[in-house]
N, C-alpha and C positions, 0 to 999 in steps of 0.2 A: 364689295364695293365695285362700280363700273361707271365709266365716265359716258356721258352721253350731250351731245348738243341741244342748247338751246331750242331748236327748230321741235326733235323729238321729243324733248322734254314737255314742249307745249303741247306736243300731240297724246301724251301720257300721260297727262293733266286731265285733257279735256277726257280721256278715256276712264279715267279714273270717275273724274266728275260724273260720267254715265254709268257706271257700273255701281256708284254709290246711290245712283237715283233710281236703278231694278233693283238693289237692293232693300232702300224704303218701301220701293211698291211690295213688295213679294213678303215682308214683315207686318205688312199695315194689310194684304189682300190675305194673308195664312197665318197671322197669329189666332186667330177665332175661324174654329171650323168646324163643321160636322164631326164625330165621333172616329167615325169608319174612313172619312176622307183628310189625314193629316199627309201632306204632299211635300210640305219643307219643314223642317224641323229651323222653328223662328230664332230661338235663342241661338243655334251657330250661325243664317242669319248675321244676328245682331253681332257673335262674336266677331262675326268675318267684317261688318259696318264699319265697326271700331276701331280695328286691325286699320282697314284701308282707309277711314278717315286719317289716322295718325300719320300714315303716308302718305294721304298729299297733305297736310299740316306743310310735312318736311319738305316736300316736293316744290310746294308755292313757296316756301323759306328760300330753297335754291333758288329755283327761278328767280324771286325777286333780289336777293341779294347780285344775282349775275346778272340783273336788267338795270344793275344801280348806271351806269355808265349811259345809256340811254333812255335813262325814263325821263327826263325831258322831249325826246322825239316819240315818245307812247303819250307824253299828254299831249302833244302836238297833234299828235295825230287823232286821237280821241277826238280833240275840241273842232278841226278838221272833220270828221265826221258829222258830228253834230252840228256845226253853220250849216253842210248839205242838208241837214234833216231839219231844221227851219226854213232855210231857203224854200227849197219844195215845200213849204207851208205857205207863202206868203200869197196875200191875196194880189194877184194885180189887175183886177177888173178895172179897167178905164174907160171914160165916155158914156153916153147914154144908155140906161136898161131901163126896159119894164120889169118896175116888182110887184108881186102882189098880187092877191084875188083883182083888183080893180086893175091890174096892169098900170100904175103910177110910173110915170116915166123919172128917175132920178140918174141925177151925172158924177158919176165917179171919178174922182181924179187921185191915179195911184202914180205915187212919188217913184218909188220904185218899177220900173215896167220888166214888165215879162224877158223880151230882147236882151236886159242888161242880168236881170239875176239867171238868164241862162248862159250865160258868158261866165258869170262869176264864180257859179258852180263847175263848171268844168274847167277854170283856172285854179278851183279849191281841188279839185281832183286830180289836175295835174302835183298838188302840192301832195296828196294824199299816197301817188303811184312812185313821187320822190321818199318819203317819210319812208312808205312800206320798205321797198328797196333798201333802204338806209339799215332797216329793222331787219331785213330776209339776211341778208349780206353779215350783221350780227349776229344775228340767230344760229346762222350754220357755222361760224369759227368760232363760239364761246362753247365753252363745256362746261359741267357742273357732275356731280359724285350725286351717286345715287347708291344707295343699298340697295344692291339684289335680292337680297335674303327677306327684303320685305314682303315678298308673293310666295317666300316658300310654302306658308300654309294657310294659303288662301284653302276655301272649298274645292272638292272637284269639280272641274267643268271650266270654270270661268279663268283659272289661272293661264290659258291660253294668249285672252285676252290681254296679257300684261306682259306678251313677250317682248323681251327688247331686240 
């Protein structure tokens, strides 16, 4: 067992998460092959899938159980995210346009104007660079246990990938 921070832990997550996604590829691209041309042997593969699914199973258990104290400032920040990503949707065409094959002249009047939802996104952004902050500042003084032993018998080559 070995203690690691929050910050690493999400970095070890997300490397996991990628390791398990060549791992799919490389089962679904070399379980069916030519005779003469068999290049990974799929079934360890899949043992090895399994193996590292079941570690980050565990790995998101920690992590989440250590994000309990702020997962209110992660759904803050989530839903923070996502007004920006409406925002930057909204239409604010105002005043006269030609539309159309025939160029029809029609007057738009947007409730919302451009000047004010770009004010308000970068006042949601400031809220977003506090949030993060709040969460980075977490991240690095919370620790969570991890079993080391879980990469002992990865395949060769990739257990590199999973040094701490």
């Amino acid at each position: 067992m070995t203690q690691i921070n929050l910050s690493r832990a999400l970095k070890l997550k997300n490397r996991v998460v990628h390791r398990l996604s060549q791992l799919d590829t490389l089962i679904i691209t070399y379980n069916s092959t030519q005779e003469d041309n068999q290049e990974y042997d799929t079934r360890e593969l899949y043992k090895a899938r399994t193996h590292l699914a079941g570690f980050l199973v565990e790995l998101k258990t920690a992590i989440n159980a250590a994000n309990q104290p702020v997962q209110k400032v992660i759904f803050e920040l989530a839903e923070c995210k996502s007004l920006i990503a409406m925002l930057n949707k909204v239409d604010t065409k105002h005043g006269p346009h030609l539309e159309g094959f025939s160029s029809v002249r029609i007057n738009y009047v947007a409730q919302l104007r451009k000047a004010e939802l770009d004010r308000e996104v970068k006042r949601v952004e400031r809220e977003i660079d506090r949030l993060q902050d709040e969460l980075d500042r977490f991240n690095y003084k919370t620790l969570i246990t991890i079993d080391r032993s879980a990469f002992a018998d990865e395949e060769p080559g990739p257990s590199a990938l999973f040094e701490l």
